[in-house]
C-alpha positions in Angstrom: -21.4 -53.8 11.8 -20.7 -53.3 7.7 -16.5 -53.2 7.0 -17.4 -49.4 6.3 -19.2 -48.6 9.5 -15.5 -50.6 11.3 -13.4 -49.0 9.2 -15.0 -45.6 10.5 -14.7 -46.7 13.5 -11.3 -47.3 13.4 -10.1 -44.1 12.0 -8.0 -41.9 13.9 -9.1 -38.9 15.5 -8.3 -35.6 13.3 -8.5 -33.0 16.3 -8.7 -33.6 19.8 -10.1 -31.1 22.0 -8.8 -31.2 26.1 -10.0 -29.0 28.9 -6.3 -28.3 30.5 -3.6 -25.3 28.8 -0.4 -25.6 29.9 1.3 -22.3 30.2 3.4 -23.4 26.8 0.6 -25.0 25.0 0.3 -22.3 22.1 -0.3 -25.2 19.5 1.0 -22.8 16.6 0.5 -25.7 14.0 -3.1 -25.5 14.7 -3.1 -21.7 14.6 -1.8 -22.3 11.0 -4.7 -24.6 10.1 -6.9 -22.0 11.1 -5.5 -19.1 8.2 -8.7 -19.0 6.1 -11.0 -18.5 9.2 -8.5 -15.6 10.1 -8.7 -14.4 6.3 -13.2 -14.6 7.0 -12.0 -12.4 10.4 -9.9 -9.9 8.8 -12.5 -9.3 5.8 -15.5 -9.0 8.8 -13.1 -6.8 10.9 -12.3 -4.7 7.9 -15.5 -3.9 6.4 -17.8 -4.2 9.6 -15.8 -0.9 11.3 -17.8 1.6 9.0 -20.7 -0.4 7.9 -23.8 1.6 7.7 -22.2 4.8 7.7 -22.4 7.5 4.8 -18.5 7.5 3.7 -18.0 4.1 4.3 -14.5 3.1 4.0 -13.4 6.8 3.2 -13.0 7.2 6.9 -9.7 5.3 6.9 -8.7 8.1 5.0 -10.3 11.1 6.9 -9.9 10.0 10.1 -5.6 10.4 10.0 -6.1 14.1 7.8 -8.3 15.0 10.2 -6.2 14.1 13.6 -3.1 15.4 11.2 -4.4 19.0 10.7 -5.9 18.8 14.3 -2.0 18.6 15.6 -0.8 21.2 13.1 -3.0 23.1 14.5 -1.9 22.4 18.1 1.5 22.3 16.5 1.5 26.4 15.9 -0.2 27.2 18.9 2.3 25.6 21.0 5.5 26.2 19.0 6.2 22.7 18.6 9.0 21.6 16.6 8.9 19.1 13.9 12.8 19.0 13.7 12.9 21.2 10.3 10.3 18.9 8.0 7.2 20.1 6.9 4.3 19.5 9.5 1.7 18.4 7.7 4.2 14.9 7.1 5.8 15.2 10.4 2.3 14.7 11.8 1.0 12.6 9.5 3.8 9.9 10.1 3.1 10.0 13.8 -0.7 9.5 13.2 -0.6 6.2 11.3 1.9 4.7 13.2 -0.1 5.6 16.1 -3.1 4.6 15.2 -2.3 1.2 14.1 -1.0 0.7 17.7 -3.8 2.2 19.2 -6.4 0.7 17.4 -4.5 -2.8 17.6 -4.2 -2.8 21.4 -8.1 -1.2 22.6 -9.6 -3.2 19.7 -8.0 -6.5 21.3 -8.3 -5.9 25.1 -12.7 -6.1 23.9 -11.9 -8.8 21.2 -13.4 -12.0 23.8 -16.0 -10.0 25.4 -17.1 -8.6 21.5 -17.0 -12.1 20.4 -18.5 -13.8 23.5 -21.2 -15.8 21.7 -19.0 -17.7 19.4 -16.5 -18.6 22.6 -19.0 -21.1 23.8 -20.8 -22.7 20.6 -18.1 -23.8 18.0 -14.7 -24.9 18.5 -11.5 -23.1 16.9 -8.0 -21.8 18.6 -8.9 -18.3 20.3 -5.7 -16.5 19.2 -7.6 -16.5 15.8 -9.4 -13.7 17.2 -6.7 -11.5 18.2 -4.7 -12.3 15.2 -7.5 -11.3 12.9 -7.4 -8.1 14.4 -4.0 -7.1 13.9 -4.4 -8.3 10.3 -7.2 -6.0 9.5 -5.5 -2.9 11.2 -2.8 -3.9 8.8 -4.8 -3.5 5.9 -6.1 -0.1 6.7 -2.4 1.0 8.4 -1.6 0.4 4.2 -4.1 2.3 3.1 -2.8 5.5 5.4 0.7 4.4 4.7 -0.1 5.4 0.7 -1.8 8.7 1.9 1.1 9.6 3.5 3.3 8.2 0.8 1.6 10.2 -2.0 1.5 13.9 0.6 5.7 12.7 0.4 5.9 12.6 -3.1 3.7 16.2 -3.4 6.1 18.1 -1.0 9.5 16.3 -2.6 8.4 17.5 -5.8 7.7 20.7 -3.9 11.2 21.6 -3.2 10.3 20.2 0.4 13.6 19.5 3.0 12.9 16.2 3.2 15.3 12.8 1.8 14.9 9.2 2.2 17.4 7.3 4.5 18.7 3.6 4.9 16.3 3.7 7.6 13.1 3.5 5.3 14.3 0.2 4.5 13.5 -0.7 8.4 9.8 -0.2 7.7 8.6 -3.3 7.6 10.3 -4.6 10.5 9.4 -1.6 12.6 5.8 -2.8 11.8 6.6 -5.8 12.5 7.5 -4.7 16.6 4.4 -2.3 16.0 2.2 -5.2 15.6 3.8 -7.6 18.1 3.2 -4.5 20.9 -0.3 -4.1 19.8 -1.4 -7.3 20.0 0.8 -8.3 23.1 -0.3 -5.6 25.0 -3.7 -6.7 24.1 -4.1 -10.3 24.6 -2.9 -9.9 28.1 -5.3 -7.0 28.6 -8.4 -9.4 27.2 -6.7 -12.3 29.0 -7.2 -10.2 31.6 -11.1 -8.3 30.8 -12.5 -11.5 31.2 -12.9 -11.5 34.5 -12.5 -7.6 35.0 -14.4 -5.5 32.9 -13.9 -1.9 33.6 -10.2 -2.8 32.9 -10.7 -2.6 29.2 -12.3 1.4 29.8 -8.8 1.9 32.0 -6.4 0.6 28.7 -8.7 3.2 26.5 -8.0 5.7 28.4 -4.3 4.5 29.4 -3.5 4.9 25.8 -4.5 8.4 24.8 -2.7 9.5 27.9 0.3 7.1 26.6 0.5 8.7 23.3 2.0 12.1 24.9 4.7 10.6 26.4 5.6 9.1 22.8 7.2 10.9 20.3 4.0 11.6 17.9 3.0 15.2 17.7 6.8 16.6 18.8 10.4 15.0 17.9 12.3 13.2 20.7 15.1 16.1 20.1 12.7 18.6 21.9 12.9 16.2 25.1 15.2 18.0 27.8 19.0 16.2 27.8 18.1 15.6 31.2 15.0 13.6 30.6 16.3 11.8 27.3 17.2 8.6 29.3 13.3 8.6 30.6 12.4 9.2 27.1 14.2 6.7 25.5 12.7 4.0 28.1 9.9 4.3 25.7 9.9 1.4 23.3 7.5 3.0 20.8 10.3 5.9 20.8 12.7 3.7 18.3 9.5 2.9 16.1 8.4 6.1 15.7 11.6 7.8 15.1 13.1 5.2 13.1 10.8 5.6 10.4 11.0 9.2 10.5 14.5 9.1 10.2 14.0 6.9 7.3 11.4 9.2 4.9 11.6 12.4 6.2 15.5 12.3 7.1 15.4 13.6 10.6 14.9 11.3 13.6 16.9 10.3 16.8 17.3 6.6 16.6 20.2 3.9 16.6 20.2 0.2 15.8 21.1 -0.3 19.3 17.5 1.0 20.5 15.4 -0.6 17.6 17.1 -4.0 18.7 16.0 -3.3 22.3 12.8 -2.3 21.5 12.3 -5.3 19.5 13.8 -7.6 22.8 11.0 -6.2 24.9 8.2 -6.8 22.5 9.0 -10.2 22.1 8.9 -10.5 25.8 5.7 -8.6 26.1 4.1 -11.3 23.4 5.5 -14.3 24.7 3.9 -13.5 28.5 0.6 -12.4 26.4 0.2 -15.5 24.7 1.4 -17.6 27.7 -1.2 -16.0 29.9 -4.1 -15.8 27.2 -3.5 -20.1 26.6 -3.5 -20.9 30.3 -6.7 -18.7 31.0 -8.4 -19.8 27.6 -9.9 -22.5 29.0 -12.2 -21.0 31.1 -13.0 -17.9 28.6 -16.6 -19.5 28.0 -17.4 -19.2 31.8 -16.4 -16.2 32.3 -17.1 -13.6 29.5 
């Protein structure tokens, strides 16, 4: 044996790879090591959801105008209020917020079983996956975010009733929660589709239903005093209304039920990410 070939020998192990997940084995650090293959994820996630179509990326624009007007719409018919702002933004702000929940969840409840033939051929920390995924919807939540920024700026400029409020400064953090629901939600969900399939069509449908009972196409004002209580159980409800309250100026929301709604979400994420490490090692069997 050469000094080189001992010296090889001798060198300690960079990574070492065991079968068993304890329930608090998340092993963020190596998460962390793992940034540029979430960058390679986002970039695939990003580009891949229209690829081969005629618009191409334009459909993170059309898709939100189109579901907008589709509520105005509704909106009319219905007599909804939209607690004195115009409807197009009323509508609008509901949409994106929406969708990047939406989108978030369904996309990761289907994130092991879409990605199934990379599970058992190469090595790398699974919550990459879901991780990516939340990234990517970030990127196009941004792109809707300026839509409705710029339709703002139009009807302000319009003479619109609508003001900003210390409450847009919460934005970030209310996409913060948005995220850490979305991807919660979801990791337990494909934690979960693993082994049970027709759960994942279940959460699909689960969520449109979902959205009705959250405060996107009507303002939590129009909610019967009776049922406000219910309402407010709703940890979306803060979110939703919070931002809002914070561009458009009208919004029922307090500090006291953003902080709650942030206390569950951290909940929901922590049991995701427990469950998804102790189950992860047994993914490749099973999807």
């Amino acid at each position: 044996m050469t000094p080189a070939d001992h010296d090889a020998h001798a060198a300690p192990w960079t990574t070492v790879i065991t079968p068993s997940r304890g329930w608090l084995d998340w092993r963020l650090r190596e998460l962390w090591r793992y940034r540029d293959l979430v960058a390679l994820f986002v970039w695939r996630d990003f580009t891949s959801v229209y690829k081969q179509t005629i618009l191409g990326p334009l459909w993170h624009v059309i898709q939100p105008l189109l579901a907008t007007l589709t509520f105005m719409g509704f909106g009319s018919v219905t007599g909804l209020s939209t607690d004195g702002t115009p409807k197009f933004l009323f509508y609008l702000s509901g949409t994106v917020l929406w969708t990047y929940f939406a989108a978030t969840l369904t996309q990761t409840s289907y994130a092991l079983v879409v990605n199934a033939n990379l599970l058992g051929k190469v090595y790398f920390h699974r919550l990459v996956i879901p991780v990516s995924i939340a990234l990517s919807n970030m990127i196009t939540f941004g792109i809707q975010f300026a839509i409705f920024l710029i339709a703002l700026g139009y009807y302000r400029l319009s003479g619109a009733d609508v003001h900003f409020t210390t409450w847009a400064f919460v934005t970030p953090l209310c996409l913060l929660i948005l995220a850490g629901y979305g991807l919660g939600c979801g990791i337990i969900v494909a934690a979960m589709t693993t082994r049970y399939r027709d759960l994942g069509r279940l959460v699909t449908f689960g969520v449109q239903l979902f959205m009705f009972v959250t405060p996107v196409i009507y303002p939590l004002s129009t909610v019967p005093a009776a049922l406000q209580p219910i309402a407010r159980l709703n940890p979306l409800v803060p979110i939703i209304e919070g931002c809002r309250k914070g561009f458009l100026g009208a919004g029922t929301v307090t500090p006291q039920d953003l902080t709650a709604s942030a206390g569950v979400m951290l909940v929901i994420l922590v049991i995701g990410v427990m469950l998804f490490t102790h189950i992860e090692r047994t993914f490749a069997d099973t999807v």
